[in-house]
C-alpha positions in Angstrom: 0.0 0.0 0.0 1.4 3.4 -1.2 2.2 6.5 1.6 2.0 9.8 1.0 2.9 13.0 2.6 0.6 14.1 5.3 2.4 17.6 5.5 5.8 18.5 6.6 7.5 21.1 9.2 10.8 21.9 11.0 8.7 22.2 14.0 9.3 18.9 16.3 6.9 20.1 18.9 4.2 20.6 16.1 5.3 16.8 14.5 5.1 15.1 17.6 1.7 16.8 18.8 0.4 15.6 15.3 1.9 12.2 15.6 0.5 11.7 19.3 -2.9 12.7 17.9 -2.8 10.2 15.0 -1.5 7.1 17.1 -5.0 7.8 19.4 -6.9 7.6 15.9 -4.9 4.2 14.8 -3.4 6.1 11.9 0.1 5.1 11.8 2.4 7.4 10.4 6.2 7.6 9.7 8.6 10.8 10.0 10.8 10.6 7.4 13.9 13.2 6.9 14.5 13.6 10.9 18.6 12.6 10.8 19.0 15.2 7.9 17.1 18.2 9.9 19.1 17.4 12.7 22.4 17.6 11.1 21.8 20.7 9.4 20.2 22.4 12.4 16.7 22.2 11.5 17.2 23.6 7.8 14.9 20.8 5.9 11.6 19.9 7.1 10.6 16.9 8.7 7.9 15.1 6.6 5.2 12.5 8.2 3.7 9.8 6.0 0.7 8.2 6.2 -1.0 5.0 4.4 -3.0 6.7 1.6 -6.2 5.0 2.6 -5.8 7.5 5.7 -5.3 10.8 4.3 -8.8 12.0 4.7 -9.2 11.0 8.4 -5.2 12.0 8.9 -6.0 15.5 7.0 -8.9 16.1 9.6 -6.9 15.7 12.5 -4.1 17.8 11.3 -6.5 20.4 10.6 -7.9 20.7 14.4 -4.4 20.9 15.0 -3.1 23.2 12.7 -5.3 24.4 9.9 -2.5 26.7 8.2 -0.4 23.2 7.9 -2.5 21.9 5.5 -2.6 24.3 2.3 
């Protein structure tokens, strides 16, 4: 099954809220790109992945969270 990318951000406290929020839905979800952020002091986002059977349930939840994340 293919993934796709939920949204991305440099903010880890924004990631992990999102994350946290999808893992009480069941939606699992993978942050790619963290090691790369990290080494370059936060200059590329960090992008979270989702099953594409999720995206409209994952999209939701991201946009309690966050609506300007999702554009």
């Amino acid at each position: 099954m293919p993934m796709v990318e939920l949204f991305h951000t440099p903010d880890p406290v924004l990631l992990s809220a999102v994350k946290a929020a999808l893992a009480e839905a069941d939606i699992p979800a993978v942050e790619f790109d963290g090691p790369i952020n990290d080494m370059y002091g936060g200059l590329f986002p960090r992008r979270l992945m989702i099953l594409d059977d999720d995206l409209a349930a994952a999209r939701m939840i991201v946009h309690s969270l966050c609506p300007e994340c999702l554009t």
